[in-house]
ROSE-4610 file (N, C-alpha, C; in Angstrom, 1 decimal, always signed):
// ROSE-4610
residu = [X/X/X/X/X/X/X/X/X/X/X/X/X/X/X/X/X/X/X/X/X/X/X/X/X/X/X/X/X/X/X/X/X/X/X/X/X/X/X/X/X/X/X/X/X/X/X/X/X/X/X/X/X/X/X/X/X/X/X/X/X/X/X/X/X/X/X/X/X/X/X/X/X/X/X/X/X/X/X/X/X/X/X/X/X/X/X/X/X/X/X/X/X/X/X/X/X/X/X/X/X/X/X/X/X/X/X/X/X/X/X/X/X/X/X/X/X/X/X/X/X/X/X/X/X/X/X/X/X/X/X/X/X/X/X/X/X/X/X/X/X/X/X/X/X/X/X/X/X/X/X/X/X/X/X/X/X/X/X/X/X/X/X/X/X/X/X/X/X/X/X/X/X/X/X/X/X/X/X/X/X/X/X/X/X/X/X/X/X/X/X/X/X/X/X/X/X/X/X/X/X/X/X/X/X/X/X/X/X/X/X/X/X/X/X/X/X/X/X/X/X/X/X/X/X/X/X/X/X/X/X/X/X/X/X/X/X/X/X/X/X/X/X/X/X/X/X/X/X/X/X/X/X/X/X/X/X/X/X/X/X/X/X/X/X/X/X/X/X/X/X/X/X/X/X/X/X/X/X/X/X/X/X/X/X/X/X/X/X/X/X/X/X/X/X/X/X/X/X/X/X/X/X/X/X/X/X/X/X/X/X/X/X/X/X/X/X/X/X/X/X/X/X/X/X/X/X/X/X/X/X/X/X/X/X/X/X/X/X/X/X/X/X/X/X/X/X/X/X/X/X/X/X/X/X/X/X/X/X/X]
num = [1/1/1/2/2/2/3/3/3/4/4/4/5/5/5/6/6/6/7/7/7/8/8/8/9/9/9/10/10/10/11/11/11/12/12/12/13/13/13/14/14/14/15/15/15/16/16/16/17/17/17/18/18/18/19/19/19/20/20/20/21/21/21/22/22/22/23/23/23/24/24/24/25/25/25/26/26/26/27/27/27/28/28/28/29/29/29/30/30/30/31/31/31/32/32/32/33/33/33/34/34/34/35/35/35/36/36/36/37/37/37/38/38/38/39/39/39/40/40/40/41/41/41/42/42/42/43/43/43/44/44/44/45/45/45/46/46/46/47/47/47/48/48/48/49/49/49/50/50/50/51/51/51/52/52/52/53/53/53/54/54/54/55/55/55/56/56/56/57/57/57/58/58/58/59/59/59/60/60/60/61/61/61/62/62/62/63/63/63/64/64/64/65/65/65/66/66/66/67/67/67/68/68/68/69/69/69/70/70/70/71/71/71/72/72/72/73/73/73/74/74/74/75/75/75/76/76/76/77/77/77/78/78/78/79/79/79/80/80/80/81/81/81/82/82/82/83/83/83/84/84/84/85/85/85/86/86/86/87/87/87/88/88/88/89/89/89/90/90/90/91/91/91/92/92/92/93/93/93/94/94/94/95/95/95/96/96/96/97/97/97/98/98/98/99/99/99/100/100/100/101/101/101/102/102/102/103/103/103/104/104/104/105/105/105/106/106/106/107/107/107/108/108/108/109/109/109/110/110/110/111/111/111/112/112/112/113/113/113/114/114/114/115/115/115/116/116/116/117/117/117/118/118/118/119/119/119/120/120/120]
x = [+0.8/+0.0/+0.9/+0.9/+1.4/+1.2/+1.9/+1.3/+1.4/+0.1/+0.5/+1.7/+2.2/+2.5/+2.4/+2.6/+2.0/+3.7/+4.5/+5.3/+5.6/+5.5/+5.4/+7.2/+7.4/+8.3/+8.6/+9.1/+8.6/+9.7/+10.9/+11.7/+11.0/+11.0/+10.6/+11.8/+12.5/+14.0/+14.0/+13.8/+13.6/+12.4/+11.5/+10.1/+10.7/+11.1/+11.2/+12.3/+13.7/+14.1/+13.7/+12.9/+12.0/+11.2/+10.1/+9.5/+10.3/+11.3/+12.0/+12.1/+12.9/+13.0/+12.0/+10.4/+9.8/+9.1/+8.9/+8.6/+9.4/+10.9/+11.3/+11.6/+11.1/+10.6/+9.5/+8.6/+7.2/+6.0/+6.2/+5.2/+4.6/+3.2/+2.8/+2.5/+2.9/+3.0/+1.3/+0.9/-0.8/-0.7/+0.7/+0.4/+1.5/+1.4/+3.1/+2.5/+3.2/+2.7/+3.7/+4.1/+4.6/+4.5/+3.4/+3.0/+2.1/+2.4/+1.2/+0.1/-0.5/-1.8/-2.5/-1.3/-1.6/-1.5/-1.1/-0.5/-1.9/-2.4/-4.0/-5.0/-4.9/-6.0/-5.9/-4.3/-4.4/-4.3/-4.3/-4.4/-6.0/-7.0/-8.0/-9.0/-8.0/-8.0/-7.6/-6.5/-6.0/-5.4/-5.9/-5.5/-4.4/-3.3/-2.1/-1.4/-0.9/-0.5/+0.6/+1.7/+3.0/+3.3/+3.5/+3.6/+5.1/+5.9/+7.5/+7.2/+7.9/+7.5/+8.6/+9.1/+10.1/+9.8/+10.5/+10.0/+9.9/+11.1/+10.8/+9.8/+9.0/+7.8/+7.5/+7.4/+7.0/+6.0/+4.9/+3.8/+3.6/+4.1/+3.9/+5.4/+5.2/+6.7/+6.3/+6.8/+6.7/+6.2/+6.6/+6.4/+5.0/+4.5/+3.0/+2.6/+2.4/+1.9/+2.2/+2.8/+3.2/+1.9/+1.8/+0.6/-0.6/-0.9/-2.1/-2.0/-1.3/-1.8/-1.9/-1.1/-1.6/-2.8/-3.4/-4.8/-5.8/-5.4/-6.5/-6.9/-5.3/-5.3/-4.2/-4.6/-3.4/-3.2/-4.1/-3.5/-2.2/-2.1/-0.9/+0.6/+1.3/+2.6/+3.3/+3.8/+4.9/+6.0/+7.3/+8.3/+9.2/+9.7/+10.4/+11.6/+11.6/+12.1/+13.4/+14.1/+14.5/+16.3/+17.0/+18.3/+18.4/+17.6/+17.9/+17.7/+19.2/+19.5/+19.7/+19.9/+20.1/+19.2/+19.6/+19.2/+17.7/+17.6/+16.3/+15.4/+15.6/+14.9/+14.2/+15.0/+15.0/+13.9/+14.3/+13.4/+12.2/+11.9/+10.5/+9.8/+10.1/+9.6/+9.1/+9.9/+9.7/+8.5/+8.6/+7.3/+6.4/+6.7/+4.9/+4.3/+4.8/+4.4/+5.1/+6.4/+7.0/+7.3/+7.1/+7.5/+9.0/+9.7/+11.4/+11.7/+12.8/+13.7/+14.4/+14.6/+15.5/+16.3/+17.4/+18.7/+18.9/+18.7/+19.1/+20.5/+21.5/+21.3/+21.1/+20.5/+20.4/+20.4/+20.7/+20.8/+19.8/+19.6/+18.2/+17.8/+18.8/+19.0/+18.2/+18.6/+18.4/+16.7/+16.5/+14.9/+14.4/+15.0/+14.0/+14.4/+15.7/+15.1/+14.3/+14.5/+13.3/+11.7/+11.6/+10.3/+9.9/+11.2/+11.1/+10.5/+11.3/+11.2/+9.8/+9.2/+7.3/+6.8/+6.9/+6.2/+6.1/+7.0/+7.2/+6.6]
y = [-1.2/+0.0/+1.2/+2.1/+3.5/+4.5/+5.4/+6.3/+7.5/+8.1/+9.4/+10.6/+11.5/+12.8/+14.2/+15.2/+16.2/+17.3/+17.7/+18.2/+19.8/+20.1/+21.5/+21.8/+23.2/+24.0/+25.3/+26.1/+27.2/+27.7/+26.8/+26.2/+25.6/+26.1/+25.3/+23.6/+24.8/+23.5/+22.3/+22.4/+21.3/+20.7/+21.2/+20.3/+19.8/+19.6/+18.8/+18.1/+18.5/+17.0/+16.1/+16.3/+15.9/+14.7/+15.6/+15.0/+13.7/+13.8/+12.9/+11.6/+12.0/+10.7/+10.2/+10.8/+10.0/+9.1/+9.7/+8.7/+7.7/+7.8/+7.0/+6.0/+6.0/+5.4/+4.7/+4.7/+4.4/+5.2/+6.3/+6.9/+7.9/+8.4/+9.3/+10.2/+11.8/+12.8/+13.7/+13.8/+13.9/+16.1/+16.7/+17.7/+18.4/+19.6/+20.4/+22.2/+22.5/+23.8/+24.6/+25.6/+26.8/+27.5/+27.7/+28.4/+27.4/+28.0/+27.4/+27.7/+28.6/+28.5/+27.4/+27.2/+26.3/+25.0/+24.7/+23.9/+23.1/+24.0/+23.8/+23.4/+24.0/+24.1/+22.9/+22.2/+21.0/+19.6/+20.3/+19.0/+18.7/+19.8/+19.4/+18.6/+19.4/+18.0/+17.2/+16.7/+15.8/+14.3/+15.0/+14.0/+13.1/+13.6/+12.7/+12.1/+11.0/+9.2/+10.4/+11.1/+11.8/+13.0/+13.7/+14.8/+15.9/+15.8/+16.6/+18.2/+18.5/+20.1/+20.6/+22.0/+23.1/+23.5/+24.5/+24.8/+26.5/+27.0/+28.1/+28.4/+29.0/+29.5/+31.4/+31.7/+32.6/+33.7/+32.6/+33.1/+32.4/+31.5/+30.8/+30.1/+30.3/+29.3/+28.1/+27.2/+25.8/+25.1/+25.5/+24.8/+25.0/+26.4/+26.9/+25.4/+25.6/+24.9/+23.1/+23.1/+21.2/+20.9/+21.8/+22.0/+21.8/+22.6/+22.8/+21.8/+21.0/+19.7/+18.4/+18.8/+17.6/+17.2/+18.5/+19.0/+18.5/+19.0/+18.8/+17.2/+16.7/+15.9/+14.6/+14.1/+13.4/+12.4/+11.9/+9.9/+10.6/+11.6/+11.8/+12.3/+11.1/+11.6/+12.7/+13.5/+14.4/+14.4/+14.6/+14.5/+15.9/+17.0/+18.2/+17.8/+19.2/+18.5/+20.0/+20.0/+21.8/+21.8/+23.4/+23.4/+23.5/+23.7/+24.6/+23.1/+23.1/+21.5/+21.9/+23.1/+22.9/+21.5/+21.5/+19.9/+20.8/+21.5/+22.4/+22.4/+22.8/+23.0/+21.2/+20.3/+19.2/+18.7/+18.8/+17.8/+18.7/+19.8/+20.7/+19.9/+19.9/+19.5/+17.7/+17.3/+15.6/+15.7/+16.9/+17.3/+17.2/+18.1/+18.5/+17.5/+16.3/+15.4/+14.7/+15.9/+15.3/+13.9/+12.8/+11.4/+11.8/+12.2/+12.1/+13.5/+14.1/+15.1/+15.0/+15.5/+15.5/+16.8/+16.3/+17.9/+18.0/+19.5/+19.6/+20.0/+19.9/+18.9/+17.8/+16.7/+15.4/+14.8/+13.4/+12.3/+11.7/+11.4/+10.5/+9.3/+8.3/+7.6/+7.7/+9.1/+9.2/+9.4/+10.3/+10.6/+9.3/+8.2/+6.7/+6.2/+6.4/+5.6/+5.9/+7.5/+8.0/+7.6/+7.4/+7.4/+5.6/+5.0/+3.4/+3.2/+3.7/+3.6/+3.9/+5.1/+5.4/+4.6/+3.4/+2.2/+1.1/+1.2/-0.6/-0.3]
z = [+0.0/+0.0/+0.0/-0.8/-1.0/+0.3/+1.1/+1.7/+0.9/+1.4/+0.9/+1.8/+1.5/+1.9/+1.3/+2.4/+1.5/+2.4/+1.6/+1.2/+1.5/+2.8/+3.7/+3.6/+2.5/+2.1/+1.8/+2.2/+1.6/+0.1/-0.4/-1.0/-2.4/-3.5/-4.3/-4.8/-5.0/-5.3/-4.1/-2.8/-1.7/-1.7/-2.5/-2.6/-3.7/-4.8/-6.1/-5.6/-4.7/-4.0/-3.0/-2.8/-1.6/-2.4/-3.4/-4.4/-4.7/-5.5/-6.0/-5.2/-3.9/-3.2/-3.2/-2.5/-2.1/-3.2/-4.6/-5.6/-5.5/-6.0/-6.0/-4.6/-3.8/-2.5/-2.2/-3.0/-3.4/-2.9/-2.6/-1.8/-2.8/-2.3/-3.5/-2.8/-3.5/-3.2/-3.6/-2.3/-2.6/-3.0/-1.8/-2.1/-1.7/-1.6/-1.7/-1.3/-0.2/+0.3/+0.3/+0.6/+0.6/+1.6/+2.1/+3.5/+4.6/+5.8/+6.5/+6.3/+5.7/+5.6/+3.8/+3.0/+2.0/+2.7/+3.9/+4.0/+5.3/+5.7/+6.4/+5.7/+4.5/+3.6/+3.0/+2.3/+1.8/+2.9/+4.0/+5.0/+4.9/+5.2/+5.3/+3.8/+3.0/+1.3/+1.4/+1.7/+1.3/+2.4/+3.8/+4.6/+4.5/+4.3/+4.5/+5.6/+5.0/+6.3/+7.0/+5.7/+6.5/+5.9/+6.6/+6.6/+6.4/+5.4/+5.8/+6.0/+7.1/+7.7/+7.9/+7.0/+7.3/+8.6/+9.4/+10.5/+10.2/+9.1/+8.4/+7.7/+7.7/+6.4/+6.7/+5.3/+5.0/+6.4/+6.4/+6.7/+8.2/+9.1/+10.4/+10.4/+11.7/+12.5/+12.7/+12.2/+11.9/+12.6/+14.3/+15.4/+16.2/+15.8/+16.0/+14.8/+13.7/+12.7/+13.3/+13.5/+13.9/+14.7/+15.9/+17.1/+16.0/+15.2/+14.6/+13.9/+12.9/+11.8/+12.9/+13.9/+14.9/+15.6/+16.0/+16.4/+15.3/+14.1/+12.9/+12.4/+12.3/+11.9/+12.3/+13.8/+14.9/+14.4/+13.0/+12.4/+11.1/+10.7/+10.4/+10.9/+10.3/+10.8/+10.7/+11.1/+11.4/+10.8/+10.7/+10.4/+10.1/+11.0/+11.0/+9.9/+8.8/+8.3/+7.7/+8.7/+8.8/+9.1/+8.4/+8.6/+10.2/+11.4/+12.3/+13.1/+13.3/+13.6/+15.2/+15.5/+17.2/+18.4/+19.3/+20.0/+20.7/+21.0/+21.9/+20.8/+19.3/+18.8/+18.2/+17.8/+17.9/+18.5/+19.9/+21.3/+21.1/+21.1/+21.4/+19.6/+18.8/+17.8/+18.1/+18.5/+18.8/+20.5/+21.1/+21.6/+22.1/+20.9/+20.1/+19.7/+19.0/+18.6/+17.0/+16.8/+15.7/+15.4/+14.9/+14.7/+14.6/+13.9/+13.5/+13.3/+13.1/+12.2/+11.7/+11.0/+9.2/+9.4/+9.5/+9.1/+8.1/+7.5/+6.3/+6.4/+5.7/+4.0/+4.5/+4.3/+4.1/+2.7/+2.7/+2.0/+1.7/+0.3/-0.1/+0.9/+1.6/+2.2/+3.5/+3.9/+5.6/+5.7/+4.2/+4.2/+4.3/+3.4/+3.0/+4.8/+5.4/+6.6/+7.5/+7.8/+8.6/+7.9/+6.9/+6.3/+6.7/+6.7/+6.6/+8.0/+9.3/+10.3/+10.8/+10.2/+10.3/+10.3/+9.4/+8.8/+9.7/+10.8/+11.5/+12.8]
């Protein structure tokens, strides 16, 4: 069975490598946001299994927004997915209720194990 994800960026270039892995991962990419507020709107479309979340955005701080897609929608997973690798910032995201975090840069690899790890 495929999960879906929906692709929270405010990065175009980091959504289409993002994109990439998870296709080639097997997973299908239901939607792709830019801001928190695109990013509410396509939760309540598209109900996604996992969720990758900048903690940067335009328009909301990531970690208000983590609170809210949790609230909205608590059978999807989480996954912070941000440069701001400090350990405080880390643990308050794992929380809130983050499943994992992803430092950027990362490796296609480390995305597929954190994503692998969701699954078991």
């Amino acid at each position: 069975m495929s999960r879906t994800v929906m692709i929270v960026d405010d990065s175009l270039f980091m959504r289409k490598i993002l994109r990439g892995i998870l296709v080639e991962n097997g997973y299908i990419v239901a939607a792709e946001a830019g801001s928190g507020i695109e990013a509410m709107r396509n939760l309540h479309t598209y109900h996604p299994d996992i969720i990758l979340l900048d903690i940067i955005l335009p328009d909301s701080n990531g970690l208000d927004l983590l609170e809210s897609i949790i609230k909205a929608c608590p059978t999807s997973h989480v996954v912070v997915c941000s440069s701001i690798g400090q350990q405080m910032v880390m643990q308050k995201s794992l929380d809130l209720g983050a499943k994992a975090f992803i430092q950027k840069p990362f490796t296609p690899e480390k995305v597929a194990e954190v994503l692998h790890n969701l699954e078991d």
